[in-house]
C-alpha positions in Angstrom: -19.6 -32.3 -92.2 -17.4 -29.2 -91.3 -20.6 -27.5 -91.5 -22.5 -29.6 -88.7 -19.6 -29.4 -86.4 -19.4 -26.0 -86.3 -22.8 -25.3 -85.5 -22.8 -27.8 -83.2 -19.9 -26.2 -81.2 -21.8 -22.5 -81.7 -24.9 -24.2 -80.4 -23.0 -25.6 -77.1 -20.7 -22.0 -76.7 -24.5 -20.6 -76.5 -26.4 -23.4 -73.8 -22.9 -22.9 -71.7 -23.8 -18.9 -71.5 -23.9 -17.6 -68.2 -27.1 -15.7 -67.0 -25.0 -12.6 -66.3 -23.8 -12.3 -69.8 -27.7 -11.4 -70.5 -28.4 -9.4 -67.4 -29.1 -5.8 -68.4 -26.7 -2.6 -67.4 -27.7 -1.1 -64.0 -28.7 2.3 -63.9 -29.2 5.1 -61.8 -27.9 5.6 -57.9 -27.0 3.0 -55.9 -29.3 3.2 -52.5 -27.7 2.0 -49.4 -29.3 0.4 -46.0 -29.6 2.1 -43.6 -31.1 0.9 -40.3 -33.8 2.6 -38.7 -32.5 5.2 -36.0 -33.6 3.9 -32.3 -34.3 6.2 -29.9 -32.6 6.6 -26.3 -34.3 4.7 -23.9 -34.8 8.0 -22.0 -36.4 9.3 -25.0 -38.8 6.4 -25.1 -39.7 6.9 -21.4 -40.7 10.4 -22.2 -42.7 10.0 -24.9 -44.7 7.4 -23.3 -45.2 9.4 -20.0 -43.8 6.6 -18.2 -41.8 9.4 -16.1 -42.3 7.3 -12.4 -40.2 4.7 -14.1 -37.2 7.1 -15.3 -37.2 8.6 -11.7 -36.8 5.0 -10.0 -34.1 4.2 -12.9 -32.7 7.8 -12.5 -32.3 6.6 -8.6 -30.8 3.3 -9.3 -27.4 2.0 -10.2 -28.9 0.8 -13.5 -28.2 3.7 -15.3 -24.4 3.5 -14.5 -24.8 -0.1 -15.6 -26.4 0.7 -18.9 -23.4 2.6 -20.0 -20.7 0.4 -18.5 -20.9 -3.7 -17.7 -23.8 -3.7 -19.5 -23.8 -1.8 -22.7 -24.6 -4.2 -25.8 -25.7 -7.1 -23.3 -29.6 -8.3 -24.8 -31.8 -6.7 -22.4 -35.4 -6.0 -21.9 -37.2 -3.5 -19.8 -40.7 -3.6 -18.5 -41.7 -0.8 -18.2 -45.0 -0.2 -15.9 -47.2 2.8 -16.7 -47.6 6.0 -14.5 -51.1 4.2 -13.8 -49.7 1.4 -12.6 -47.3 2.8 -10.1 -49.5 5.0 -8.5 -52.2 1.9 -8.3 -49.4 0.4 -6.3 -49.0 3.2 -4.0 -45.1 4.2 -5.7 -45.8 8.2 -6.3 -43.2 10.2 -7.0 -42.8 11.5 -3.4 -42.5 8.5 -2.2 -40.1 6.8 -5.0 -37.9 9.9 -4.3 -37.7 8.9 -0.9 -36.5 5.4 -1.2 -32.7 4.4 -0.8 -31.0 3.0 -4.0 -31.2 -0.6 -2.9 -34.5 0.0 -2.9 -34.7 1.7 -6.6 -32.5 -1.6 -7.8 -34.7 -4.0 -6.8 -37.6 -2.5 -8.5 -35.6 -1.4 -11.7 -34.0 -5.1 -11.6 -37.2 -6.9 -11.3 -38.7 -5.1 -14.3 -35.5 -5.8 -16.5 -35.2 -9.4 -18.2 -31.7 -10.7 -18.8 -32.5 -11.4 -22.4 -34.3 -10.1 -26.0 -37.7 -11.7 -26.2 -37.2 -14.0 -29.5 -41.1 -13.0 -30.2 -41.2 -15.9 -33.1 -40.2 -18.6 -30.7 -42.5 -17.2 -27.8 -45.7 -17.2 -30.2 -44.3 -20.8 -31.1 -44.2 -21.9 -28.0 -47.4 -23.9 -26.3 -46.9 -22.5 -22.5 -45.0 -20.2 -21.1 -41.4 -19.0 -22.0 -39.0 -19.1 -18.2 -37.4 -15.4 -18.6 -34.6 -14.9 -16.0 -34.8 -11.0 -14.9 -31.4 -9.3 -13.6 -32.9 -9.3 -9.7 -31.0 -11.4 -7.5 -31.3 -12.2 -3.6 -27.5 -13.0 -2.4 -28.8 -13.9 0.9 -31.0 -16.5 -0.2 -29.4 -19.5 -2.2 -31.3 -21.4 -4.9 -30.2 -25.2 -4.1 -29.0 -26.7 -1.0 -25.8 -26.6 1.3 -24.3 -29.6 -1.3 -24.3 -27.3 -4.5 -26.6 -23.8 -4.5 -26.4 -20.0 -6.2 -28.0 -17.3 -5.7 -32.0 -16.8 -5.5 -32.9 -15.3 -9.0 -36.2 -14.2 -9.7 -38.2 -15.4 -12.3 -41.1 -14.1 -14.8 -43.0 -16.2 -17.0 -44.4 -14.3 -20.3 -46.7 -16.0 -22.4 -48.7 -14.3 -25.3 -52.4 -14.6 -26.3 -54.5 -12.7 -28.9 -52.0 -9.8 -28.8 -51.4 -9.4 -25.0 -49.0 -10.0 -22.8 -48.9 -12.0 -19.5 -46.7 -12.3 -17.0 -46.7 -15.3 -14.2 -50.4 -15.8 -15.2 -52.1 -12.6 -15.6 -52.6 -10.2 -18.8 -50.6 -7.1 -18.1 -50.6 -5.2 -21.7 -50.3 -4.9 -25.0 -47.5 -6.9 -26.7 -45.7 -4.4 -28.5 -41.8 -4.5 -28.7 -39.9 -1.0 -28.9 -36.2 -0.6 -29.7 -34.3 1.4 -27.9 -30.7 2.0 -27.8 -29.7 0.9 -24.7 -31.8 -2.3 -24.7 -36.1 -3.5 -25.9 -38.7 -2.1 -24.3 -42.0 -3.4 -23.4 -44.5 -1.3 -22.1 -47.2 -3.1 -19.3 -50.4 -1.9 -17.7 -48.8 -3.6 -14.5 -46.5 -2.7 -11.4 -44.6 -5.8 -11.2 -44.3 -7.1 -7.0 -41.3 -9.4 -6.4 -42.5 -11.9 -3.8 -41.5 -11.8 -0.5 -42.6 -15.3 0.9 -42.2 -18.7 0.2 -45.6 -21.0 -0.2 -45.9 -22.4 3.4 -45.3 -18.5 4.6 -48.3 -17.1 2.2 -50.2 -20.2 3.4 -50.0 -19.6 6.9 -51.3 -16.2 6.3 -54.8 -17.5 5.1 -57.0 -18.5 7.8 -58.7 -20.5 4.5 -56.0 -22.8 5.2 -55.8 -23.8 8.2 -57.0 -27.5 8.4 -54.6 -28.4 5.6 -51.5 -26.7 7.1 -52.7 -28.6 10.8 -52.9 -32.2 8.8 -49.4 -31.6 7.1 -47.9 -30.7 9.9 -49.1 -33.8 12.1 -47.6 -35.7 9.1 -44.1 -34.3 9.1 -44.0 -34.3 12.4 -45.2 -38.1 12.7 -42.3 -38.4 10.0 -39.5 -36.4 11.5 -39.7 -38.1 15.1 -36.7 -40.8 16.2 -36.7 -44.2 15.4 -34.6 -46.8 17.2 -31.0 -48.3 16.1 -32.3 -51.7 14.7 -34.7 -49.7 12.2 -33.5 -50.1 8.6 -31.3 -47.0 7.7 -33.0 -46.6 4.5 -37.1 -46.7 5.7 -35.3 -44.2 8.3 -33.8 -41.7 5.3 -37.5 -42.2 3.4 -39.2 -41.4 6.7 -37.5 -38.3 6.8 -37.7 -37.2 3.6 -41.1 -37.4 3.8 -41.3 -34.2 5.2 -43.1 -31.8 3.5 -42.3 -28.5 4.9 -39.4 -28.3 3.8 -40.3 -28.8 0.2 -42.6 -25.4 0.4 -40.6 -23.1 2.9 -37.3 -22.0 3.3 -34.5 -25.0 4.4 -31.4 -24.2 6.5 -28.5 -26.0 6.2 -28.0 -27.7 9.6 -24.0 -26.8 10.0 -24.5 -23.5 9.1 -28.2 -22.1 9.9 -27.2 -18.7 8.5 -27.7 -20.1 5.0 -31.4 -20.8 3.9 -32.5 -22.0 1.0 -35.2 -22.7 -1.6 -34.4 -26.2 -2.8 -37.8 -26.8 -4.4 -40.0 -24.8 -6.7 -43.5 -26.3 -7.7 -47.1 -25.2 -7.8 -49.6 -26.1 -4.9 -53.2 -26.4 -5.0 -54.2 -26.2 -1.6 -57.6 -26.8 -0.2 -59.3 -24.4 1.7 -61.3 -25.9 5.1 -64.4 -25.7 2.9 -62.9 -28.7 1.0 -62.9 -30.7 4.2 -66.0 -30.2 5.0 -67.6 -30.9 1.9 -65.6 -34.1 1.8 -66.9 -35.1 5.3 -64.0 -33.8 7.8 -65.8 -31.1 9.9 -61.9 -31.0 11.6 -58.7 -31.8 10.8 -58.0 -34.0 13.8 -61.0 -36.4 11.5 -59.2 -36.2 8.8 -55.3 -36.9 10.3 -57.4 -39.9 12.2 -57.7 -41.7 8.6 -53.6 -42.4 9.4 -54.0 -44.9 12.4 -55.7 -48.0 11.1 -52.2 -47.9 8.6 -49.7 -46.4 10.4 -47.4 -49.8 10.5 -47.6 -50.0 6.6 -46.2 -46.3 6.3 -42.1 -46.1 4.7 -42.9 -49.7 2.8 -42.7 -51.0 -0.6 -46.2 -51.5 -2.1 -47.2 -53.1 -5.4 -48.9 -53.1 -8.8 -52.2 -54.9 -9.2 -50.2 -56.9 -11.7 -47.3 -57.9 -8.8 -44.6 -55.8 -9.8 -42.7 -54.3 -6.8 -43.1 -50.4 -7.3 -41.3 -48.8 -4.4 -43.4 -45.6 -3.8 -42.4 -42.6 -1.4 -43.2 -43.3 1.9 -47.0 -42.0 2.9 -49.7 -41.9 5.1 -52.9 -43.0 4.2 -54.3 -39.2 3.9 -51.0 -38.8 1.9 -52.5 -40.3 -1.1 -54.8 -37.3 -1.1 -52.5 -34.6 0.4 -50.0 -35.6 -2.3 -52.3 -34.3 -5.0 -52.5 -31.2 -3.7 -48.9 -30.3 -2.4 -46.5 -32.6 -5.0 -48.6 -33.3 -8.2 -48.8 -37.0 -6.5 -45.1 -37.5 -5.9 -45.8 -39.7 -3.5 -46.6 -41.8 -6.0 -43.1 -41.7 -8.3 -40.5 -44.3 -7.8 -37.9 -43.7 -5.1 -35.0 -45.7 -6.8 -35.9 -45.4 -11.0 -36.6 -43.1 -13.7 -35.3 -39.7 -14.5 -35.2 -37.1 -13.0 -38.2 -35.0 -12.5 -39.4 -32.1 -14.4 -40.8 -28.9 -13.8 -44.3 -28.4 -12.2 -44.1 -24.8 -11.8 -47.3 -23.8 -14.1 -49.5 -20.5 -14.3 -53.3 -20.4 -14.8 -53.3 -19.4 -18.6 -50.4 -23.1 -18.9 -53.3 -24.9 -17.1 -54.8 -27.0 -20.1 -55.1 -30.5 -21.3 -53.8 -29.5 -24.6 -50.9 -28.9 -22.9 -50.4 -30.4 -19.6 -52.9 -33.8 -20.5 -49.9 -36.1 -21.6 -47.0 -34.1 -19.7 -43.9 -36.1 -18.5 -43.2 -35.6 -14.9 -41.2 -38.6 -14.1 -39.9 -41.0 -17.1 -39.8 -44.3 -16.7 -36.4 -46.2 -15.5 -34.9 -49.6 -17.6 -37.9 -51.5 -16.1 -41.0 -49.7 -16.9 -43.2 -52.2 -15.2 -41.6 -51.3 -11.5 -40.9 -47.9 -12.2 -43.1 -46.4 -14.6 -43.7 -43.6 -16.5 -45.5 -40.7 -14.3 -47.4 -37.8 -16.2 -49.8 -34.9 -15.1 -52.6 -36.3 -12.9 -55.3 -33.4 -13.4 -57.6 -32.5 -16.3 -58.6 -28.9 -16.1 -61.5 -27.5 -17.6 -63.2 -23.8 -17.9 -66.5 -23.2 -16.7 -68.0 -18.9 -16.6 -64.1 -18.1 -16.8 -63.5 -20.1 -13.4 -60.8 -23.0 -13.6 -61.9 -26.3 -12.6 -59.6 -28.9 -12.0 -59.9 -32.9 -11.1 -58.2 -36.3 -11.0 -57.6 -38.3 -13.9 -58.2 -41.3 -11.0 -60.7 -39.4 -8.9 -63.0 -41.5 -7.0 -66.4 -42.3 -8.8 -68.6 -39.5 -8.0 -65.9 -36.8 -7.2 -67.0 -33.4 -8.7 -64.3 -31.2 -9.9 -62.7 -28.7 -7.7 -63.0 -24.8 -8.3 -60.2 -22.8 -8.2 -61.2 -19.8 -6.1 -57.6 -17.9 -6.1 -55.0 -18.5 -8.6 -51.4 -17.1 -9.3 -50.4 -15.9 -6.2 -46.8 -15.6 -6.7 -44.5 -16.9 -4.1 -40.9 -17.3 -4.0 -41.3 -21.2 -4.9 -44.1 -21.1 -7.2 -47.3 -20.1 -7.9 -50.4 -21.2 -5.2 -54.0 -22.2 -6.4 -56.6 -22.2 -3.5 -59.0 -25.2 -4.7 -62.8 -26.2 -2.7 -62.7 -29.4 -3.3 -60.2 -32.4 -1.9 -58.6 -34.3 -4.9 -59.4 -37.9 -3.7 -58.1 -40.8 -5.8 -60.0 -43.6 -6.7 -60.7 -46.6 -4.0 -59.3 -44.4 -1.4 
């Protein structure tokens, strides 16, 4: 009995063993890690000839930042090739020339205020928002109630190895590490833009029936009403106004202070669209307005009955609003959340990804203030982007998008030949 016992307990001192007990000796010289040595950002410049770059950094207050407020800060520089620069008229005369302000806010505008996290970016179905280090202290992002100052934007997507940036392909994605911050070399000169979308618009003679018919609108909606009108069809009559949405607002106590209080994308339709809709003018088309004008600022309803109380409109509103606001007219004054982004570039123009997307969500009571989502499909026809209503009226054929990305100050413009008109309009 002894016997069993004890070669019971030697059985359990050997199942209770540690592995390391039976791990073999190490031998020979431990090695250690050692990171991979990164090179100077200066050094990276020179190898890859990128030398108009390095003069505009050399001319800039960057490099004093680089070594002071912002050494070890996540940084990453695009850095446009020689090519590039000289395409956009920057030779090395001329960027030897310009005043550091100027240097800074081309160095600033090709410098993104963070590492690209290139696992999340491939991840990602759209584009990634990228803040870069240029801002405009003059111009405020907001309004006169709460604002900061105008930062400017780039949105990087990736796609079969290359890089775009706000829409277009621009490179090679291929991430160097320098010491000083990543590097991403780009087939591209990067230009900041310099006007907002109603100041591009107004540039394009393309254009001009649309701008004419929103104007008569805002101006039909910004005029005086008497003292007996009800305060709050007064405050929806005015906020009607679309102008403001796509330029440049000034706060009325203080207009030294303008701001950008609205970023979206617009598909605007050229005076071809008109016409091939029916309006040879835009004085036809504004004319659709008088039959309805004493219905405009009102609450209107479901087919099922349930009060919806939609943004106040004309009746060529429920077509303009499709091309200026993604159909905010549409969305529920008084419910829902609030509203998300509608800044989208060509390549982020899909129904994979835009066909089910939430712009408005619904409030407590669905049935009066619903959900809203993306009101377009898009499709791809001999590389040109179509686009058309989800409601379009029977027979509508989709519009052509005959300029994309133009990059504005509040968002990216589409020039479209078709009008988007809604079903039973």
């Amino acid at each position: 009995m002894n016997r069993i016992i004890a070669l019971l307990l030697l059985l359990i001192a050997v199942v209770s063993c540690k592995q390391e007990e039976y791990m073999p000796e190490p031998y020979g010289e431990k090695v250690p890690y050692v990171e991979k040595d990164k090179k100077s950002l200066d050094a990276l410049l020179m190898d890859s000839k990128s030398h108009l770059f390095k003069i505009a950094l050399d001319g800039s207050t960057v490099r004093t930042l680089l070594d002071k407020e912002w050494k070890n800060l996540p940084l990453t520089f695009l850095v446009p090739s020689d090519a590039a620069f000289t395409a956009a008229g920057m030779t090395q005369e001329k960027l030897k020339n310009m005043s550091t302000a100027a240097l800074d806010s081309i160095v600033l505008y090709h410098v993104l205020a963070d590492k690209i996290d290139s696992a999340n970016v491939h991840a990602t179905y759209g584009s990634v928002r990228l803040k870069s280090k240029l801002e405009d202290k003059e111009l405020r992002q907001g309004n006169q109630y709460a604002s900061s100052a105008y930062s400017y934007y780039h949105y990087l997507a990736i796609t079969a190895k290359k890089i775009l940036l706000n829409g277009k392909t621009v490179g090679d994605y291929r991430i160097e590490n320098a010491v000083e911050a990543d590097v991403i070399f780009i087939d591209t000169f990067l230009k900041k833009p310099e006007k907002t979308l109603w100041q591009t618009m107004k540039t394009d003679s393309r254009l001009s029936m649309f701008l004419e018919i929103v104007e008569a609108n805002d101006d039909s909606y910004a005029q005086s009403f008497s003292l007996d009108e009800d305060p709050w069809f007064v405050y929806n009559m005015e906020e009607a106004v679309m102008k403001n949405q796509l330029d440049l607002s000034v706060d009325p106590y203080n207009p030294g202070a303008t701001y950008i209080s609205h970023q979206t994308s617009v598909f605007a339709p050229t005076n071809e669209a008109f016409i091939k809709a029916g309006y040879e003018t835009a004085a036809e088309f504004i004319r659709l307005n008088d039959a309805h004008w004493k219905y405009r600022g009102q609450y209107l309803r479901f087919s099922d009955g349930a009060p919806y109380n939609y943004r106040t409109f004309h009746k060529n509103d429920s077509v303009l609003t499709y091309h200026h606001g993604w159909g905010q007219r549409y969305y529920p004054t008084d419910g829902g959340g609030s509203g998300f982004s509608t800044v989208f570039f060509s390549n982020d123009l899909t129904n994979e990804y835009l066909g089910d997307y939430i712009l408005q969500m619904e409030s407590y009571d669905p049935n009066s203030q619903p959900r809203m989502t993306c009101p377009y499909r898009f499709s791809r026809e001999n590389g040109q982007l179509k686009i058309s209503l989800k409601n379009a009226r029977k027979g509508s054929e989709p519009a052509t998008v005959v300029e994309q990305d133009i990059l504005t100050l509040n968002g990216p413009l589409y020039l479209v030949d078709r009008l988007f008109i809604p079903n039973k309009f």
